[in-house]
C-alpha positions as CSV (number, residue, x, y, z in Angstrom):
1,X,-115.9,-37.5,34.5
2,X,-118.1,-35.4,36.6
3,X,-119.1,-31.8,35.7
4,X,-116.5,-30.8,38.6
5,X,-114.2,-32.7,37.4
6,X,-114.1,-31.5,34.1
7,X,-113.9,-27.8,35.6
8,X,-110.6,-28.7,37.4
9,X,-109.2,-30.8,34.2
10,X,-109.6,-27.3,32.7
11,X,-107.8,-25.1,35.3
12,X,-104.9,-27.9,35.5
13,X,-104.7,-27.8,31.3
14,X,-105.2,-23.9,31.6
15,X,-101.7,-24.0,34.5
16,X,-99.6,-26.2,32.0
17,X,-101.0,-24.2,28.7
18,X,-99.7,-20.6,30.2
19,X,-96.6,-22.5,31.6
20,X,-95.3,-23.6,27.8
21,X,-96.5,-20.8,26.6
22,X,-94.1,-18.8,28.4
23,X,-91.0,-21.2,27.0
24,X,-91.8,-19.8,23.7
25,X,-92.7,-16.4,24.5
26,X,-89.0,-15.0,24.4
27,X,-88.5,-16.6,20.7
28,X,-89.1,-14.3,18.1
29,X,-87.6,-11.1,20.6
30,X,-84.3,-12.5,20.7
31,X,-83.0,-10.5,18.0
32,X,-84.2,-7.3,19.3
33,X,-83.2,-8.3,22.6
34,X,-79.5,-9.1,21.1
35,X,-79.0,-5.5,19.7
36,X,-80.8,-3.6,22.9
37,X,-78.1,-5.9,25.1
38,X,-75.3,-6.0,23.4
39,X,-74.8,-9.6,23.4
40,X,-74.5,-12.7,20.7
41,X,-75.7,-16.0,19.8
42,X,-73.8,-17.9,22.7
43,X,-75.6,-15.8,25.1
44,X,-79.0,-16.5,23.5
45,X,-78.4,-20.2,23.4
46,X,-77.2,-19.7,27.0
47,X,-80.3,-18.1,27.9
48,X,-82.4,-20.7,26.0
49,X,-80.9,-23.5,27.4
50,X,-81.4,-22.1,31.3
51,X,-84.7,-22.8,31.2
52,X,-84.6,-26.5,30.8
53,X,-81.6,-26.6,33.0
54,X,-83.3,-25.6,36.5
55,X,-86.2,-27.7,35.4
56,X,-84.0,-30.3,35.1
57,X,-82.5,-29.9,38.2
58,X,-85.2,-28.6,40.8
59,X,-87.8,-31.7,39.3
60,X,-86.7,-34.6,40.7
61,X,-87.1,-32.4,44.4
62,X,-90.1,-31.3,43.4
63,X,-91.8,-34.3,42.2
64,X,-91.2,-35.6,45.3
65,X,-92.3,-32.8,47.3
66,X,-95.4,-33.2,45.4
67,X,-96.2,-36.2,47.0
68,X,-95.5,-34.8,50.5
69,X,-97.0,-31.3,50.6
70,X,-99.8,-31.7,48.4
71,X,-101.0,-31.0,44.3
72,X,-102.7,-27.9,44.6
73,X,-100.2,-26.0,46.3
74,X,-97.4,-27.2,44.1
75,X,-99.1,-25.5,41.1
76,X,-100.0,-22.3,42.8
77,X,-96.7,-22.0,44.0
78,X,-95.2,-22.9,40.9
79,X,-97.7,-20.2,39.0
80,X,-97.0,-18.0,41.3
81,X,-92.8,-18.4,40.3
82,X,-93.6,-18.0,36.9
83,X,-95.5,-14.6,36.8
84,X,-92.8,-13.4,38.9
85,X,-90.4,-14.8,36.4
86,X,-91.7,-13.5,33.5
87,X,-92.0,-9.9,34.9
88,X,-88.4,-9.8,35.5
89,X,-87.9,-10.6,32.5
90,X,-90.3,-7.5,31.3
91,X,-88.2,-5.3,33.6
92,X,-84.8,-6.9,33.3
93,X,-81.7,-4.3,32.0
94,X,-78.8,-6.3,31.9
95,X,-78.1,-10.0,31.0
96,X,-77.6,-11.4,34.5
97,X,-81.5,-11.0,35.7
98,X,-82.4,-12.4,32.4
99,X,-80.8,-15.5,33.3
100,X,-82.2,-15.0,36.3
101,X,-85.7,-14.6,35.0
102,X,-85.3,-17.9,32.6
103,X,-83.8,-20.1,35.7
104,X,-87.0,-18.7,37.8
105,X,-89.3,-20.2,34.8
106,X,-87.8,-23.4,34.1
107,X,-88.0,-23.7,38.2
108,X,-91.8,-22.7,37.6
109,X,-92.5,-25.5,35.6
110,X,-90.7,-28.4,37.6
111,X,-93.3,-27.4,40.3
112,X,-96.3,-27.5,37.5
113,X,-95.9,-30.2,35.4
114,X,-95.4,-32.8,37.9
115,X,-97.8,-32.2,40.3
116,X,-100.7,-31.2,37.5
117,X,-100.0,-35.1,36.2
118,X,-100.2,-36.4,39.7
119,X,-103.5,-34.1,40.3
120,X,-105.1,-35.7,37.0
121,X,-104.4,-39.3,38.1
122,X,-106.0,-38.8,41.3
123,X,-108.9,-37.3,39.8
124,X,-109.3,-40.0,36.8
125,X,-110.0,-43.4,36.3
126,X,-107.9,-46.3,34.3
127,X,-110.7,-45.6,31.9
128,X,-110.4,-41.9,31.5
129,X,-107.0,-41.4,32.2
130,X,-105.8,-41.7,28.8
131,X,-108.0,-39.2,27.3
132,X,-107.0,-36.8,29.8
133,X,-103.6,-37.1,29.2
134,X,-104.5,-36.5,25.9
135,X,-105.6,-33.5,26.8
136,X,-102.8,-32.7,29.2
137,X,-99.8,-33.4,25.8
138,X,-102.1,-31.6,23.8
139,X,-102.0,-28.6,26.2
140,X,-98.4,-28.5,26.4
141,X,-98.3,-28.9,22.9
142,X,-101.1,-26.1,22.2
143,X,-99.3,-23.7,24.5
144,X,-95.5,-24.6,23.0
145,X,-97.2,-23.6,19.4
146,X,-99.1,-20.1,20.8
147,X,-96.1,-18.7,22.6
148,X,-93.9,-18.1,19.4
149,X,-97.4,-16.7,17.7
150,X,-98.4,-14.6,21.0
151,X,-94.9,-13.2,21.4
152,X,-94.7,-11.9,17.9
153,X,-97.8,-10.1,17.9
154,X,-97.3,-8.4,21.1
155,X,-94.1,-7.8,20.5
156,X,-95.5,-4.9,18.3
157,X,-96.3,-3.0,21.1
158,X,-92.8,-3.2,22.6
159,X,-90.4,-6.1,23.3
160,X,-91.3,-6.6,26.5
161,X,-94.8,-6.2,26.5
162,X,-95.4,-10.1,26.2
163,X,-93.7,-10.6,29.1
164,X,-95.6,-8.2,31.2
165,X,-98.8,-10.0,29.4
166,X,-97.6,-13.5,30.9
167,X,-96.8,-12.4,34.3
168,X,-100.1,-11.2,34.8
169,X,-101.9,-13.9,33.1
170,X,-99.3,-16.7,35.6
171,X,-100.4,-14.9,38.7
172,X,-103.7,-14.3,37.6
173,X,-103.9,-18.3,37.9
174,X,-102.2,-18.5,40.5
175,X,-105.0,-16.6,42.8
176,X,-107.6,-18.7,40.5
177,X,-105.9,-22.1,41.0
178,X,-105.9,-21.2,45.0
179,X,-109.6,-20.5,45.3
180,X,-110.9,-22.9,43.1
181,X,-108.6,-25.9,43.1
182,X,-109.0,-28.1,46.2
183,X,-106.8,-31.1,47.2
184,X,-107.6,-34.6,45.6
185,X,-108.2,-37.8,47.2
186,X,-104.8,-39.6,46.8
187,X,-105.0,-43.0,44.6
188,X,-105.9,-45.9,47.3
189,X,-103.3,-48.0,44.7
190,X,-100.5,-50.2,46.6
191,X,-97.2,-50.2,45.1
192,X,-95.5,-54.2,44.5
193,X,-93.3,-55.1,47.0
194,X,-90.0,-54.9,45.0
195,X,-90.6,-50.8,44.8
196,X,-92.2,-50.6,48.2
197,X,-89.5,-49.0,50.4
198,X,-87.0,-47.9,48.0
199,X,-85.7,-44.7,47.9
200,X,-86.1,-42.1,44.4
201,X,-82.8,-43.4,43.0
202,X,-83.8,-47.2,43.7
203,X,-87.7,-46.6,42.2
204,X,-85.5,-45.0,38.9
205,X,-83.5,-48.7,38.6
206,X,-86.9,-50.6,39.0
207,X,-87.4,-52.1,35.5
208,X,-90.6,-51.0,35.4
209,X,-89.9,-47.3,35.9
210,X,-86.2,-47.2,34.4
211,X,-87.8,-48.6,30.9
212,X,-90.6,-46.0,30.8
213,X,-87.7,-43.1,31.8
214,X,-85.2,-44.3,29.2
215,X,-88.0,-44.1,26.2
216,X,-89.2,-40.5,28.0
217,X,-85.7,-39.4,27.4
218,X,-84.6,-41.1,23.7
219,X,-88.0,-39.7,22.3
220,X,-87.3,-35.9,23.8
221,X,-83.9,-36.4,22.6
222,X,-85.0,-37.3,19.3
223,X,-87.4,-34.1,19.3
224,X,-85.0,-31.9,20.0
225,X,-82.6,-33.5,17.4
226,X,-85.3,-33.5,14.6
227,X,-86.6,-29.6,16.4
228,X,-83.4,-27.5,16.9
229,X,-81.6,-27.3,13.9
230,X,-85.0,-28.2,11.4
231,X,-85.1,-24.4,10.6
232,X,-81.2,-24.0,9.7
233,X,-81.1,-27.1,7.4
234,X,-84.9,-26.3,5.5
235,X,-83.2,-22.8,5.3
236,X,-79.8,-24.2,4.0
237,X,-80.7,-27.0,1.9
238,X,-84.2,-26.3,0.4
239,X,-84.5,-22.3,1.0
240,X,-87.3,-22.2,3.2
241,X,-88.5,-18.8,4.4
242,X,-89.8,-18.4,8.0
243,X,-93.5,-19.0,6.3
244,X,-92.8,-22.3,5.4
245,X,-91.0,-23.2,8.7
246,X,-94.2,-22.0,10.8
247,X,-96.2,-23.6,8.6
248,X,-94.9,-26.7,8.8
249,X,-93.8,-26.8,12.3
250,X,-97.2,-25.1,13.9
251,X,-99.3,-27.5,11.1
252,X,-97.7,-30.3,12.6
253,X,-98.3,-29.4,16.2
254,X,-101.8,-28.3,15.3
255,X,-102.6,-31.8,13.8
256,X,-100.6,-34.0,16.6
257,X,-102.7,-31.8,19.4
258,X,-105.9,-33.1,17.3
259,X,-104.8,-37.0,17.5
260,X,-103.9,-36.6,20.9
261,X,-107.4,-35.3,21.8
262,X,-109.8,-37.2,19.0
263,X,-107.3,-40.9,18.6
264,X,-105.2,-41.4,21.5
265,X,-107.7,-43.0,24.0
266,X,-108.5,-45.3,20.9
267,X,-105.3,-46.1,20.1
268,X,-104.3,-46.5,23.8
269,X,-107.7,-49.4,24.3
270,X,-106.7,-50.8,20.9
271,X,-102.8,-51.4,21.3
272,X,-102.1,-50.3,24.9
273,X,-99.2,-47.7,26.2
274,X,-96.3,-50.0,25.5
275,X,-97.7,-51.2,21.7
276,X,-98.3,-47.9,20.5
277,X,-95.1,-46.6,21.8
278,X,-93.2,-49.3,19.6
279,X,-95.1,-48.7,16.6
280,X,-94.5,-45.0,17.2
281,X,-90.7,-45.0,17.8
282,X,-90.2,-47.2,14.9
283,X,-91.8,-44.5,12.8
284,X,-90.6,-41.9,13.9
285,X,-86.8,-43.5,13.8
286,X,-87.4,-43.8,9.8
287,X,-89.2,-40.8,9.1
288,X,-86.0,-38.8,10.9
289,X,-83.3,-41.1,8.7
290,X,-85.4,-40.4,5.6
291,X,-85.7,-36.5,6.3
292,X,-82.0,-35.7,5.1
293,X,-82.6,-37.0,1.6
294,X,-86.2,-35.5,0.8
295,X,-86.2,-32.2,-1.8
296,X,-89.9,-32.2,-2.2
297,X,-91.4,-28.8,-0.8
298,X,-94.7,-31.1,-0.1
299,X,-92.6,-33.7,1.0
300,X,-90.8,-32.0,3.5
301,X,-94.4,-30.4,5.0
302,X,-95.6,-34.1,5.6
303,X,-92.4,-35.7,6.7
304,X,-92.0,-32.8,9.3
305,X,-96.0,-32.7,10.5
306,X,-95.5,-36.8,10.6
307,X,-92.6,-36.1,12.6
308,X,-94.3,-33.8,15.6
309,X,-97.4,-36.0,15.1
310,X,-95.1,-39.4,16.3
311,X,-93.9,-37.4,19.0
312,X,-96.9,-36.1,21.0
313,X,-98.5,-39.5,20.8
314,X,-95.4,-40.9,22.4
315,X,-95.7,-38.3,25.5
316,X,-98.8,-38.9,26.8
317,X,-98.5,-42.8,26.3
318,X,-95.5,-42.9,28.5
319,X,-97.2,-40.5,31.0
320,X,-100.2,-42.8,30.7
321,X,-98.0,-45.9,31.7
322,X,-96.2,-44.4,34.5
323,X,-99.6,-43.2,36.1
324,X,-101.3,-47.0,35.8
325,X,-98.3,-48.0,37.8
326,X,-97.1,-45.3,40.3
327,X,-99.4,-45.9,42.9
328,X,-99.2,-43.6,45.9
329,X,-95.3,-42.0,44.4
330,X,-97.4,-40.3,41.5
331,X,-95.5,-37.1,42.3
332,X,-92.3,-39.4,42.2
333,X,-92.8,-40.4,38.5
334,X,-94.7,-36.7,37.5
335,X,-91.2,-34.9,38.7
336,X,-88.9,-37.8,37.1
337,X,-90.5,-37.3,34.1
338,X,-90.1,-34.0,34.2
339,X,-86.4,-34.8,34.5
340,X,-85.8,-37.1,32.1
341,X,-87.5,-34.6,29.3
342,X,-85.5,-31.5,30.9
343,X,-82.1,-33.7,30.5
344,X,-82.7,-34.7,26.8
345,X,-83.7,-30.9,26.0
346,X,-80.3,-29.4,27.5
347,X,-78.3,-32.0,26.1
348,X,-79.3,-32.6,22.6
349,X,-78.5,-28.7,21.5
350,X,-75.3,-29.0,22.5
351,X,-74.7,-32.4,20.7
352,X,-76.6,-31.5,17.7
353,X,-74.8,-27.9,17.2
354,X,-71.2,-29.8,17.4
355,X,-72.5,-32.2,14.8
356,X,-74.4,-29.7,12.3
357,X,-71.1,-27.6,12.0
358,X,-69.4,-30.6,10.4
359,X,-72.2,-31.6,8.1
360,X,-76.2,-30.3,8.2
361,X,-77.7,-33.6,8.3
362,X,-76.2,-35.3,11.1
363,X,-78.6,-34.0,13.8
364,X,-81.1,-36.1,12.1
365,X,-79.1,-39.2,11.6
366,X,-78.5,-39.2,15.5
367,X,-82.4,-38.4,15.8
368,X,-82.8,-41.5,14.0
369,X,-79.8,-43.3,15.9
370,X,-81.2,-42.7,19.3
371,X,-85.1,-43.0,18.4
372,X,-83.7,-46.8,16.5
373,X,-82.6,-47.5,20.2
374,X,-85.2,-46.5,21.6
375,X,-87.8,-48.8,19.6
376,X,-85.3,-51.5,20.6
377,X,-85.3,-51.3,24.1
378,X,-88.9,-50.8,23.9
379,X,-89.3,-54.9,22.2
380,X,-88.0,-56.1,25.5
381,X,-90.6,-53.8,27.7
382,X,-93.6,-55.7,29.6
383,X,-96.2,-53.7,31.6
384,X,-95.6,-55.3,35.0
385,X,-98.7,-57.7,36.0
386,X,-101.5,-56.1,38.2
387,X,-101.0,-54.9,41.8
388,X,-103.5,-55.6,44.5
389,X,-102.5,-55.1,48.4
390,X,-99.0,-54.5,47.7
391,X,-98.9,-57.8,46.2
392,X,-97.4,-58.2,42.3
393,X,-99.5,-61.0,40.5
């Protein structure tokens, strides 16, 4: 990649980074937020789960408008959202412009995410793609790990003071992202003629697509299996304190950002998308059955880094695939992916809380479940032969 290059790979990892980090912002201020508001546990998983549930809905649209209006002002729009999001949550007095401010963000980031992985595929070559979407995981990852951390600490100087922090800091790169950022030259790929023509919920039941959207949404679902209730049953079961938790959770996703940057183009050259995926979901599958029965403190720490680790090398595989084969609809499979991750994180909560009120460890034997299936459907998946013209050979 070119030296200009590189400086726009930096703004569009810089978008995504302040993006996540805002998902994990509101974390550790819930409690303080549950006694200034007078509300409970139902309203925080409420308010939680609103996030991913306008991303959910709004990415399909916006995937697609990606592809129509244009990357860069997608993700200057979609920065632009989430600074205003984020301030009304800084200046929000009742519970209804909360939700409000958390369905503004997860809004935000169906414009982002989809149109920053369309922008890096124009940009990149089928040689430096991988890397950076390396780079792109590991910046989602990076900025998921940070906003817990960043709340915390400026929570010190008021409650809301990390929100006013990353409203600034989203429009801030919105106004960068405008003058800097300038539209891409669009892929001259040709899509094969059994997807040319088809409309977005055809393109989702092309084999090719459907395979790489079912694994996007098992191995989210398995995350969030494995993610949500980890805390509850290390507290429960082996008496962790919050210490232990970030350390293992935040050593995990420190170590899994390093792979993705330093291993996955390797690993990518030496096995290819659909290879390492196998080998990961199978992994992963038995490391999440096997969790339930460790007691080792050391044990736990390396089953639960192994397990985040598995995770964000599945992500950008998927995202790699879906690129080498999109064509022109890169928006298309940017804001489908976006989907498919959003569904998996709204419903596995709910699942997972009905399950780990009759008995802690059964969130992880689903994880385990799903991710099994996963790894199975994943045998039967072939990377369609090359496109040239419009013409599958």
């Amino acid at each position: 990649m070119d030296r200009n290059s590189k400086l726009v790979l930096s703004i569009l990892l810089g978008s995504l980074f302040i993006a996540f980090m805002g998902i994990g912002l509101v974390i550790p201020v819930f409690p303080k937020l549950m006694v200034e508001l007078n509300v409970g546990g139902k309203t925080v998983g409420l308010l939680t789960a609103m996030f991913a549930l306008t991303q959910l809905i709004a990415s399909p649209l916006t995937g697609k408008a990606t592809d129509y209006f244009g990357r860069k002002i997608m993700i200057v729009i979609g920065l632009f959202i989430f600074g205003g999001s984020e301030l009304l949550f800084a200046i929000g007095d009742n519970v209804t412009v909360l939700y409000i401010s958390r369905a503004l963000g997860g809004i935000s980031a169906a414009f982002i995410m989809p149109a920053v992985s369309a922008f890096i595929a124009d940009i990149t070559t089928d040689e430096t793609r991988p890397k950076a979407y390396g780079y792109m995981s590991a910046a989602i990852s990076t900025g998921l790990i940070i906003g817990p951390g960043a709340g915390g600490f400026l929570a010190d100087f008021g409650i809301r003071t990390p929100f006013y922090v990353a409203g600034l800091l989203g429009i801030l790169a919105g106004i960068f992202s405008w003058i800097i950022l300038r539209e891409p030259k669009r892929q001259e790929t040709y899509e094969p003629k059994m997807v040319k023509s088809k409309g977005n919920l055809q393109k989702n039941l092309v084999p090719m697509f459907l395979m790489a959207f079912i694994v996007i949404f098992i191995s989210n679902f398995g995350l969030m299996s494995f993610e949500s209730f980890y805390g509850l049953f290390v507290d429960v079961k082996l008496n962790f304190t919050p210490k232990d938790i970030a350390i293992a959770i935040t050593g995990g996703a420190i170590v899994g950002a390093i792979i993705q940057i330093t291993l996955f183009e390797r690993l990518t050259r030496w096995l290819g998308e659909i290879k390492l995926i196998r080998y990961v979901l199978l992994l992963s599958a038995i490391n999440a059955a096997a969790f339930p029965f460790l007691n080792s403190y050391v044990v736990v720490l390396i089953s639960t880094m192994l397990a985040f680790i598995f995770f964000d090398l599945v992500r950008p595989a998927v995202t790699t695939y879906l690129a080498s084969i999109a064509g022109p609809d890169q928006g298309f499979v940017g804001g489908m992916n976006s989907f498919f991750t959003s569904l998996a994180n709204v419903i596995a909560p709910i699942i997972c809380g009905i399950l780990f009120d009759i008995e802690i460890a059964y969130p992880f034997y689903l994880a385990a479940i799903t991710i099994a299936f996963g790894f199975v459907i994943a045998i039967f998946w072939k990377k369609p032969s090359k496109v040239t013209l419009g013409v599958q050979v």
